[in-house]
C-alpha positions in Angstrom: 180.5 -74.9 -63.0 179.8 -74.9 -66.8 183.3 -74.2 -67.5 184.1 -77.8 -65.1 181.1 -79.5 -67.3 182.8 -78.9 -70.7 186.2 -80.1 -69.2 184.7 -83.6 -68.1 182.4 -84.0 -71.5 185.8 -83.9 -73.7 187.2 -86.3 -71.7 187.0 -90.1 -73.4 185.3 -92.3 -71.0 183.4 -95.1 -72.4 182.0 -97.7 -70.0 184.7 -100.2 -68.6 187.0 -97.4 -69.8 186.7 -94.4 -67.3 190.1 -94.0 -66.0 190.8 -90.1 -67.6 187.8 -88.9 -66.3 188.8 -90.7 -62.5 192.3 -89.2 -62.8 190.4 -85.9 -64.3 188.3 -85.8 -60.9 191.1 -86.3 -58.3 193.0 -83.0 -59.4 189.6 -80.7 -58.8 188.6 -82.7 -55.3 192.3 -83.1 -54.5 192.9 -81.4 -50.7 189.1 -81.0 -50.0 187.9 -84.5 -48.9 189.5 -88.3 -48.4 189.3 -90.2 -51.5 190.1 -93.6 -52.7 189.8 -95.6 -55.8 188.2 -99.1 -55.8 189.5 -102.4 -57.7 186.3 -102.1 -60.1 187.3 -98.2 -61.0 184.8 -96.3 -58.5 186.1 -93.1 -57.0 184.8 -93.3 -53.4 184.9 -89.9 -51.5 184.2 -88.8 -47.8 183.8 -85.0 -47.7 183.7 -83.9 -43.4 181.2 -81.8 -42.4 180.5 -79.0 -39.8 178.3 -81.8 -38.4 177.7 -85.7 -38.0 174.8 -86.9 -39.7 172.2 -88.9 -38.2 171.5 -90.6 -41.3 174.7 -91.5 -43.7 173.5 -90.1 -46.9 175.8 -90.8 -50.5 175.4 -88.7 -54.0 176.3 -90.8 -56.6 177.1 -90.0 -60.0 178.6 -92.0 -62.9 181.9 -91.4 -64.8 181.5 -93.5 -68.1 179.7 -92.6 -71.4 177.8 -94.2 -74.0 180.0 -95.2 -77.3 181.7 -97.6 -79.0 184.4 -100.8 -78.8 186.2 -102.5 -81.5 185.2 -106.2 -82.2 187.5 -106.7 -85.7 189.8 -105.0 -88.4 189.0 -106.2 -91.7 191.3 -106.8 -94.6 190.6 -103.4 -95.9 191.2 -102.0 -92.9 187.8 -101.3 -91.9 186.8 -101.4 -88.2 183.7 -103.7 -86.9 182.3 -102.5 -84.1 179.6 -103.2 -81.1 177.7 -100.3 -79.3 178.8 -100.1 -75.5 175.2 -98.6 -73.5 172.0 -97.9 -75.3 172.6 -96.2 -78.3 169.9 -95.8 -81.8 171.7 -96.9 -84.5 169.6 -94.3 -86.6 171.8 -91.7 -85.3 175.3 -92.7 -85.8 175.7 -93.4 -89.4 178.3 -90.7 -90.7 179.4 -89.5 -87.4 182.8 -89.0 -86.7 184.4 -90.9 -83.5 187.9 -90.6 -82.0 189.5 -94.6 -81.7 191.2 -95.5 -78.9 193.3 -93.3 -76.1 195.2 -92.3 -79.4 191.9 -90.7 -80.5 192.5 -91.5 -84.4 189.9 -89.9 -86.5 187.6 -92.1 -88.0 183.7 -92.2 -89.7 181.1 -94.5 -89.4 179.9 -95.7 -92.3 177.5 -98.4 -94.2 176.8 -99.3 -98.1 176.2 -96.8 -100.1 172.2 -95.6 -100.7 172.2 -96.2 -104.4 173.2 -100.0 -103.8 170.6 -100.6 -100.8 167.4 -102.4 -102.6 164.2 -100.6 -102.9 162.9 -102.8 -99.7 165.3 -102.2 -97.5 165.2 -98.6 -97.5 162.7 -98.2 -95.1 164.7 -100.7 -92.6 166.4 -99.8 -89.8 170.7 -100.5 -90.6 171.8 -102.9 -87.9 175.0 -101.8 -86.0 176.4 -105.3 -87.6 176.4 -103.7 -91.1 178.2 -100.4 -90.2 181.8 -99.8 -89.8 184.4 -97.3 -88.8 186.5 -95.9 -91.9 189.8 -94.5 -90.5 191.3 -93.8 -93.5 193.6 -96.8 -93.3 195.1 -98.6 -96.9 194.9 -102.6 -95.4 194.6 -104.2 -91.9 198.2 -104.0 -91.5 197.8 -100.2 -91.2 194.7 -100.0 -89.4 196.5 -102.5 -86.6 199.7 -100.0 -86.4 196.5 -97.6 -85.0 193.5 -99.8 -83.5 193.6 -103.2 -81.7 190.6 -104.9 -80.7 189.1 -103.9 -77.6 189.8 -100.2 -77.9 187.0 -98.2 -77.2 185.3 -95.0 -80.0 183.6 -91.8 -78.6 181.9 -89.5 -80.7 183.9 -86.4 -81.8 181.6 -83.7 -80.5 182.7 -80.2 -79.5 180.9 -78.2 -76.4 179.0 -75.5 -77.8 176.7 -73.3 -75.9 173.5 -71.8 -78.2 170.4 -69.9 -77.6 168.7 -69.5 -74.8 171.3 -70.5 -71.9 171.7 -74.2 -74.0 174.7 -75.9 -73.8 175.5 -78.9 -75.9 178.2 -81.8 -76.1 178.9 -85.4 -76.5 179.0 -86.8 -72.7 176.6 -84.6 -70.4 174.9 -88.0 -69.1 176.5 -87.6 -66.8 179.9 -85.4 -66.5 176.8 -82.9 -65.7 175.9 -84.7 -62.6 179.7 -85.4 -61.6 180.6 -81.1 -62.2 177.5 -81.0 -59.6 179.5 -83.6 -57.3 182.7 -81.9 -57.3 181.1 -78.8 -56.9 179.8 -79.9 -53.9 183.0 -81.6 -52.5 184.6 -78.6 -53.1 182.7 -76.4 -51.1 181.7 -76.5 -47.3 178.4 -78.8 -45.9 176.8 -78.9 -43.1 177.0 -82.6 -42.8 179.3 -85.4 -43.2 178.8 -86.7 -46.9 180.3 -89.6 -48.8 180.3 -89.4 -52.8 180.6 -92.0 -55.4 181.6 -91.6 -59.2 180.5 -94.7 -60.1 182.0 -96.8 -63.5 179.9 -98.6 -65.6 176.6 -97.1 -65.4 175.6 -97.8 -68.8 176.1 -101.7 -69.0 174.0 -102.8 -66.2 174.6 -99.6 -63.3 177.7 -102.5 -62.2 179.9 -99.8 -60.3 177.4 -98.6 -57.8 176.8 -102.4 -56.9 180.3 -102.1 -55.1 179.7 -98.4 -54.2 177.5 -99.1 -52.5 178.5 -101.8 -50.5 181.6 -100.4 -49.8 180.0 -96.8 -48.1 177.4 -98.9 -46.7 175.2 -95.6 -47.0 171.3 -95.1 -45.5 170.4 -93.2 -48.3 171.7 -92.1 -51.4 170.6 -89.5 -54.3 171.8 -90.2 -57.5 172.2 -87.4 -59.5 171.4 -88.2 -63.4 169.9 -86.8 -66.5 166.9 -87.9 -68.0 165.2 -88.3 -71.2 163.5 -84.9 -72.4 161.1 -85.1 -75.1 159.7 -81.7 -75.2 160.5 -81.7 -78.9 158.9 -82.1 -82.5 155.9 -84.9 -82.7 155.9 -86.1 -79.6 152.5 -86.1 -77.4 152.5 -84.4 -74.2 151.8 -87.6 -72.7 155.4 -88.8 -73.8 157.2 -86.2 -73.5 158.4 -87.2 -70.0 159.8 -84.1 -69.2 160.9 -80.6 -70.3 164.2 -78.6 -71.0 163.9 -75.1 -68.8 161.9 -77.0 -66.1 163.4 -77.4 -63.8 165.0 -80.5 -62.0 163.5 -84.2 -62.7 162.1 -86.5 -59.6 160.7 -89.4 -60.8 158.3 -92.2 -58.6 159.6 -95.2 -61.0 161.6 -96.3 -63.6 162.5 -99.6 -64.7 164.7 -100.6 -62.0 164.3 -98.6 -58.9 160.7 -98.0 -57.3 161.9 -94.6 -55.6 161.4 -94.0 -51.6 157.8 -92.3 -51.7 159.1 -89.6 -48.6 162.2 -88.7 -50.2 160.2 -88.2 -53.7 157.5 -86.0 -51.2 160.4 -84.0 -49.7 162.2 -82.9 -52.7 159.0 -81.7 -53.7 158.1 -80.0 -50.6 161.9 -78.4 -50.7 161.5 -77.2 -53.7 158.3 -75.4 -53.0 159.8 -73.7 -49.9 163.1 -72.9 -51.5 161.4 -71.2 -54.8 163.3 -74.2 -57.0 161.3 -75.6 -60.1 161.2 -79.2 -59.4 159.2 -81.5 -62.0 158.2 -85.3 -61.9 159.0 -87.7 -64.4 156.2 -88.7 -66.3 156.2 -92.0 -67.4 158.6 -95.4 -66.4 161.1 -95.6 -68.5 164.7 -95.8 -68.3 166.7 -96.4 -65.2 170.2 -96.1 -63.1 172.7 -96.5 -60.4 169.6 -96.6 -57.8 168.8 -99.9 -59.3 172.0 -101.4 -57.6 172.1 -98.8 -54.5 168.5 -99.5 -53.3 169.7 -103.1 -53.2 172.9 -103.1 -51.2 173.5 -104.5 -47.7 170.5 -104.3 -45.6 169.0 -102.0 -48.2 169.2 -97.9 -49.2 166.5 -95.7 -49.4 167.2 -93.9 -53.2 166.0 -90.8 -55.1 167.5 -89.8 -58.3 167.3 -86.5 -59.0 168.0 -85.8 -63.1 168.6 -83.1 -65.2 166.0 -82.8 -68.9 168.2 -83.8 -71.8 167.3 -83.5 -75.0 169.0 -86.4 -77.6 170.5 -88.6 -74.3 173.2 -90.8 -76.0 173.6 -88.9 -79.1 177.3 -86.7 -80.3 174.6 -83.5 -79.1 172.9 -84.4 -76.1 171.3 -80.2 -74.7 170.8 -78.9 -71.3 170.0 -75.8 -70.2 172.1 -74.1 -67.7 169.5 -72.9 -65.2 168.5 -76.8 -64.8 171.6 -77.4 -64.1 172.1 -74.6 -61.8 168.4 -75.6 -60.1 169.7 -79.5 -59.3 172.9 -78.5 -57.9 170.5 -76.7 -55.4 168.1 -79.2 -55.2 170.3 -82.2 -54.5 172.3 -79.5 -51.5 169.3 -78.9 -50.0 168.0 -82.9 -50.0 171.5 -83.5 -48.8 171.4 -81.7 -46.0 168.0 -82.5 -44.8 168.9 -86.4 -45.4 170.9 -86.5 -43.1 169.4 -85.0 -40.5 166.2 -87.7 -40.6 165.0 -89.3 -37.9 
């Protein structure tokens, strides 16, 4: 499955732009399930069973990345820019991206540090004073390359590192869609449905029609998280850890999760010898925020995988965490379905 993770995370698939990584995803589920594309860019999937459930459950997952889209070319030829998702301007500055499906080469830049003012040093740089350097001589070059609109991804390899680490540009969340397909492309006990949801990072906006369209009882969305096991952070911020197993959380910003589901991924992942650890703290949020709303309502758990550096060119996971959700979220699956 690693091998299936670092195929999707080179893929360019910024939000409101996911169509290679759809088109990516219909090859490796082709001939194993029913599958059909939406008009907002969803891949819905129904995967048969050896069984009828007794409570329609859905995964969900979400296709699009964090990154970048074009807002103006300047006379010199200089791309303006906006962030698409939640990304920390602090970490961009000199990163390479790849522009547009063409993926030209470019660098974000900003004024040089010998011409910032004593005072503004210690500022934050707004995204409104950086740019994206391409190399081109004028606008009229740049425009043979870019047009406005075009979306920029960081230009990050996948690398695997010490101890069973992995690292590249997109794992929130081609991670959690590798776990998906993985699924989908094995055999289940129970009738399943699936969703690769779009847009995820603008306001979860594909799982609102997801959703409505499976018309599911429950749902698991299957995420990473925020890890902050790292340098100067407090253990009371930390959130969660890398090696620890999967993430359950009781709250986030948008989605109060369904208390009994949150109880029996616990309880399954005592019985099944699978480390299982709660979030610890509300922050962020995801596709349950739309799914638990849908219809007459969806009971939703999101089951995440520790990041380290979510929305940066070298967001880390390690591969037992991955390997510990996919297990996880089969054994919820399965016992979903089968609730009263």
């Amino acid at each position: 499955m690693i091998e299936l993770i670092e195929r999707l995370s080179l893929l360019k698939g910024v939000s409101g732009d996911e169509t290679a990584v759809a088109e990516y995803i219909k090859k490796e589920i082709d001939g194993y399930c029913e599958y059909h594309s939406d008009h907002v860019g969803n891949l819905l999937v129904f995967k048969q069973g050896a069984k009828r459930p007794l409570k329609k459950v859905m995964l969900a997952a979400h296709m699009d990345e964090v990154g970048f889209i074009i807002t103006h070319i300047d006379e010199k030829g200089l791309l303006k820019f906006t962030t698409v998702g939640g990304i920390d301007s602090r970490v961009i500055i000199g990163k390479a991206v790849l522009v547009g499906n063409q993926g030209v080469y470019g660098v974000i830049g900003a004024r040089p540090v010998h011409l910032i003012e004593a005072a503004e040093k210690d500022k934050v740089i707004e995204t409104d004073d950086l740019y994206i350097d391409i190399g081109a001589k004028d606008k009229a070059e740049a425009q043979q390359y870019v047009n406005v609109g075009d979306r920029a991804v960081y230009d990050s390899d996948f690398v695997r590192f010490g101890d069973g680490m992995i690292k590249a540009r997109a794992l929130d969340d081609r991670a959690g869609c590798a776990i998906l397909i993985d699924m989908i492309q094995n055999e289940l006990e129970y009738d399943t449905w699936f969703a690769f949801t779009v847009q995820e990072e603008i306001g979860t906006v594909g799982a609102k029609t997801a959703a409505f369209s499976i018309a599911p009882d429950c749902a698991i969305v299957v995420e990473s998280t925020t890890a902050g096991d790292v340098g100067g952070v407090p253990d009371a911020k930390k959130v969660c850890s890398v090696g620890k197993g999967p993430v359950v959380g009781f709250m986030d910003r948008g989605t109060i999760y369904d208390r009994e589901l949150y109880q029996l991924a616990m309880d399954i992942g005592k019985r099944s010898s699978i480390p299982v650890q709660t979030k610890e703290g509300v922050y962020g949020g995801n596709d349950s925020r739309s799914i638990q709303c849908s219809r007459g309502g969806v009971r939703c758990i999101a089951v995440s995988m520790p990041c380290r550096y979510l929305h940066s060119p070298s967001c880390v996971l390690k591969i037992e965490d991955i390997e510990n959700t996919r297990a996880l979220v089969a054994h919820m699956c399965k016992e979903m379905s089968a609730l009263d």
